[in-house]
Structure formats: structure tokens, C-alpha cells
C-alpha positions as CSV (number, residue, x, y, z in Angstrom):
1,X,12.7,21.8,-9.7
2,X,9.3,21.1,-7.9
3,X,9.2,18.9,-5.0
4,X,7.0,18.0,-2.0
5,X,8.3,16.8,1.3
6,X,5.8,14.6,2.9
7,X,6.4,13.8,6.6
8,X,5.4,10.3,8.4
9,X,3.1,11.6,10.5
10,X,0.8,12.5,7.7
11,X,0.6,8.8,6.6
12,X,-2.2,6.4,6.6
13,X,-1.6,3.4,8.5
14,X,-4.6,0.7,8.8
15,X,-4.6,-3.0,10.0
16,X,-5.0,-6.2,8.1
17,X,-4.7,-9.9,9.8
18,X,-1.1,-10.5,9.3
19,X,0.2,-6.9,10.3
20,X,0.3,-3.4,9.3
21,X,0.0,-1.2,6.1
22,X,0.6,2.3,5.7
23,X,0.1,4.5,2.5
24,X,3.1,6.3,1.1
25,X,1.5,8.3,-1.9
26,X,-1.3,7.7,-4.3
27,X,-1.9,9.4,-7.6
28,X,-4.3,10.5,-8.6
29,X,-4.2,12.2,-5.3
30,X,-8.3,12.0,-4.9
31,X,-8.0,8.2,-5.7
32,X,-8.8,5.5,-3.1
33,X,-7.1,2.1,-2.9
34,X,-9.7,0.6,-1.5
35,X,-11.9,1.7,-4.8
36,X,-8.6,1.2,-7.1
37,X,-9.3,3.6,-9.4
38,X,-5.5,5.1,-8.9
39,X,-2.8,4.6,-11.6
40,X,0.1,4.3,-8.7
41,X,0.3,3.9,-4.8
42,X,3.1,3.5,-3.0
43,X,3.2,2.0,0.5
44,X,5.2,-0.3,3.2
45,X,3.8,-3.1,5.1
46,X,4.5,-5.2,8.3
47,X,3.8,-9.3,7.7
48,X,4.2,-10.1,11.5
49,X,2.3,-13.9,11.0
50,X,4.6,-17.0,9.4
51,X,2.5,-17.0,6.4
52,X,-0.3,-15.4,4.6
53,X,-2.0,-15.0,1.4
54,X,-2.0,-11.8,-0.5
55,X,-5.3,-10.6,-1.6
56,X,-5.9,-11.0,-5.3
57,X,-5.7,-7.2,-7.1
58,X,-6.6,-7.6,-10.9
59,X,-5.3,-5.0,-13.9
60,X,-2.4,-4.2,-10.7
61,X,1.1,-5.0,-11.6
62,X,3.2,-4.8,-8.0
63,X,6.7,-4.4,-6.7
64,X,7.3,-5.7,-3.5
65,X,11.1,-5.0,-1.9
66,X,11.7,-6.2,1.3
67,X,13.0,-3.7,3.6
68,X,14.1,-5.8,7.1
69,X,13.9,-9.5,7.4
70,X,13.2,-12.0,4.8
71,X,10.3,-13.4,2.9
72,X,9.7,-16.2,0.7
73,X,6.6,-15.0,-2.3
74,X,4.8,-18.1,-3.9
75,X,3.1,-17.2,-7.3
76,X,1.2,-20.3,-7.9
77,X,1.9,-21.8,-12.0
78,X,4.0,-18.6,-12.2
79,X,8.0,-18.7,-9.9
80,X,9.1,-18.4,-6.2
81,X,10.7,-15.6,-5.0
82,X,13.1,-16.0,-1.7
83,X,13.8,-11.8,-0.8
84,X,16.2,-10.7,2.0
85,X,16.7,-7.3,2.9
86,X,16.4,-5.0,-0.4
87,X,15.8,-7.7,-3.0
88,X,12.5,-7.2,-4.5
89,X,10.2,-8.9,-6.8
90,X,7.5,-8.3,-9.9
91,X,4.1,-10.1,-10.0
92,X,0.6,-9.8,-11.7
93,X,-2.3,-8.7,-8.7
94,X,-4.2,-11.2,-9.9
95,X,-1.2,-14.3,-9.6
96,X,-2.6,-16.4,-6.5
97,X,0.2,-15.5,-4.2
98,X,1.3,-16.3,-0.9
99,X,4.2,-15.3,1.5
100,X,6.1,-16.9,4.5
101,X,8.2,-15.1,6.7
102,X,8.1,-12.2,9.0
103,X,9.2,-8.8,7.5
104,X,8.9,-5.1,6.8
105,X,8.2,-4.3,2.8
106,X,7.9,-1.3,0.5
107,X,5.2,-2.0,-2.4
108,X,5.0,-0.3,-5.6
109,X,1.3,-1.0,-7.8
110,X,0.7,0.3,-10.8
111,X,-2.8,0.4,-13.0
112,X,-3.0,0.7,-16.6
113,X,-0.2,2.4,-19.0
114,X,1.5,3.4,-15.7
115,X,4.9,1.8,-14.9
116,X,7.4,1.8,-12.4
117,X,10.9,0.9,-11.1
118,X,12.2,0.3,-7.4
119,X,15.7,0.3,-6.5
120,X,17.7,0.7,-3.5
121,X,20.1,3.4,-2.8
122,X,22.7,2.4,0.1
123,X,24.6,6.2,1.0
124,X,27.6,6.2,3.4
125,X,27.6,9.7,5.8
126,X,29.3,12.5,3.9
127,X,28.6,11.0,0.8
128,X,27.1,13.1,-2.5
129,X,25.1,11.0,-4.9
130,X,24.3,12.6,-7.9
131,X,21.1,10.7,-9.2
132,X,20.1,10.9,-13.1
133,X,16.7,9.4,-14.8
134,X,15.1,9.1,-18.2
135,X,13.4,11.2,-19.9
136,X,10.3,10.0,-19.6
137,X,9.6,9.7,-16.0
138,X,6.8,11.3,-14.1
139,X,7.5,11.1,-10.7
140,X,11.0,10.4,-9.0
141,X,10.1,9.7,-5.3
142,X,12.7,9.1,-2.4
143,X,11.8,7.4,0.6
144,X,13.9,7.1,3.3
145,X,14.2,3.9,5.1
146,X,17.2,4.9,7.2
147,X,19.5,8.0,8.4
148,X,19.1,11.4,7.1
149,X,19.4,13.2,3.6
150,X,19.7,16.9,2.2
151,X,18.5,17.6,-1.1
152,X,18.3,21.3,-2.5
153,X,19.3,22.5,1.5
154,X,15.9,20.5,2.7
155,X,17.0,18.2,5.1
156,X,14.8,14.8,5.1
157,X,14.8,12.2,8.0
158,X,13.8,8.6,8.4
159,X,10.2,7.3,7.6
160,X,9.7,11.1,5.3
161,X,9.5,10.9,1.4
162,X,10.2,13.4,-1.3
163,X,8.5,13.6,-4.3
164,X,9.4,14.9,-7.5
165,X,6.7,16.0,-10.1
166,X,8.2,15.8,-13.8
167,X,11.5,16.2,-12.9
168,X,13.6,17.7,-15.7
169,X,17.3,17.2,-14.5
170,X,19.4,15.0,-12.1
171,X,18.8,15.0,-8.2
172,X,22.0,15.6,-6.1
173,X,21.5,13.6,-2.7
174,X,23.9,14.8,0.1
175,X,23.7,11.8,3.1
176,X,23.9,13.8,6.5
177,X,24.2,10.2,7.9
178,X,24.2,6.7,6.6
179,X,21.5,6.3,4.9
180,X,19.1,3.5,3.1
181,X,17.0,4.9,0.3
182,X,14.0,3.6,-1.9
183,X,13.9,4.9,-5.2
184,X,10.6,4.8,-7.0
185,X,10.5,5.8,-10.9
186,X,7.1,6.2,-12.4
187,X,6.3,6.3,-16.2
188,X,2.9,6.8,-18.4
């Protein structure tokens, strides 16, 4: 099975008024966010301010899980979200929304047909997880929040994704230690 390993240090991380972003993956891998012609980018954030407003993304459907801390999402004429640490929610770019509370956060968008999934994946040390998916998915991508993994003898630590192009069977995750995972499932 194919698979990329893609290491912190080779992430993009830029600014914004409330905190910090950094860019996870994007696909097309020539696309741009701030140009949005991509059909999926993944990324975390920082929100180190009480409250801000999210900047309005039309034809972008998003995922936002919160990773450490908690946050409350407002989608004006839409519903209220209140996330602690893992629970995650599914709005329109285009919703007016706003946020209070200081956190870290892992956001999925997607563009056009493309759709995805985010779950949490909590591993105890010594632990195997054997992780199936559908038939249809494009990419299967692991990113590890916390401790330390081993997939196919590759040994991937905290802050370091995996990515999985087509994958065409299930994914056996050993956790070297405890471990917090994001699982991100893309379809077209």
C-alpha cells in the first residue's frame, strides 16, 4: 500500500489576529488556499483571543474538531456548537460564524463533490488497532496529535501525518505509546 510520511517541520504555519494556522495537506498538491481552487486541505489552528469571527469561505463545507481546550461555534440562523476536547462540528463556509474560547483545532474543508469524515482515534501503549474503510475513499490520512505510532515498521511521532493514496485494504496501527489520533477520510 502507498503511503507518504510527512514530518512537522515541513508544514506551513502563518499568523492571523486571533492566533496561529498551519497547513497539514492540500490536494490538489499545486493548489493554494489562499486562491481556493483545492478540493481538500487539511490544517490545525490556535484561537489564542476570547472570541473571533471566522472568515466567510463560500462552496467550502468544514470540519472543525477541537483538539485541547474548548470552544463554543455560533452559526448565525443555522445551531450552536459547544466542543471540548475531540468533539467536532460541520458548517457551510459561507454560515456567518463566530467562536469563543481559547483552543487548539484540527479543520477539515472540502470543495465541490469532495467529502470527508473526522474522527478521533484514542490508542492505549501496546495497543494494535486494526483500522478498516469503505470502498470508496481516496485518501485515509493519520495525524497524530499525541504519542507515537508504527504502521508497516514506519514509526510516526507527534505533530507528523501519514497519508494514504487510494488505499485498497485495512491499516494496522501499532501505538508505541499512548496515543491521540485524527482520522481524516476523503471521498469524490
Amino acid at each position: 500500500m502507498d503511503y507518504q510520511i510527512i514530518k512537522a517541520e515541513s508544514f506551513t504555519t502563518s499568523t492571523w489576529n486571533g492566533g496561529s494556522a498551519t497547513e497539514l495537506f492540500i490536494y490538489p498538491m499545486t493548489s493554494k488556499y489562499a486562491t481556493r481552487n483545492f478540493h481538500f486541505r487539511l490544517s490545525t489552528a490556535t484561537v489564542n483571543v476570547e472570541e473571533s469571527t471566522f472568515t466567510s469561505l463560500p462552496g467550502i463545507t468544514r470540519t472543525l474538531m477541537v483538539l485541547d481546550g474548548e470552544m463554543t461555534l455560533r452559526h448565525k440562523d443555522h445551531h450552536q456548537s459547544k466542543l471540548g476536547r475531540f468533539d467536532s462540528d460541520n458548517f457551510k463556509g459561507d454560515w456567518n460564524t463566530s467562536s469563543r474560547g481559547k483552543c487548539s483545532d484540527f479543520n477539515l474543508m472540502t470543495m465541490g463533490n469532495t467529502q470527508g469524515t473526522v474522527e478521533p482515534l484514542h490508542v492505549n501503549k501496546g495497543k494494535q488497532v486494526v483500522f478498516s474503510f469503505s470502498d470508496n475513499i481516496q485518501y485515509l490520512i493519520i495525524y497524530v496529535y499525541s504519542g507515537k505510532i508504527k504502521i508497516a515498521n514506519e514509526t510516526i511521532e507527534t505533530g507528523n501525518l501519514v497519508v494514504f493514496e487510494t488505499p485498497t485494504k485495512s491499516i494496522e496501527i501499532i501505538s508505541i505509546e499512548k496515543c491521540d489520533l485524527v482520522i481524516s477520510q476523503i471521498f469524490q
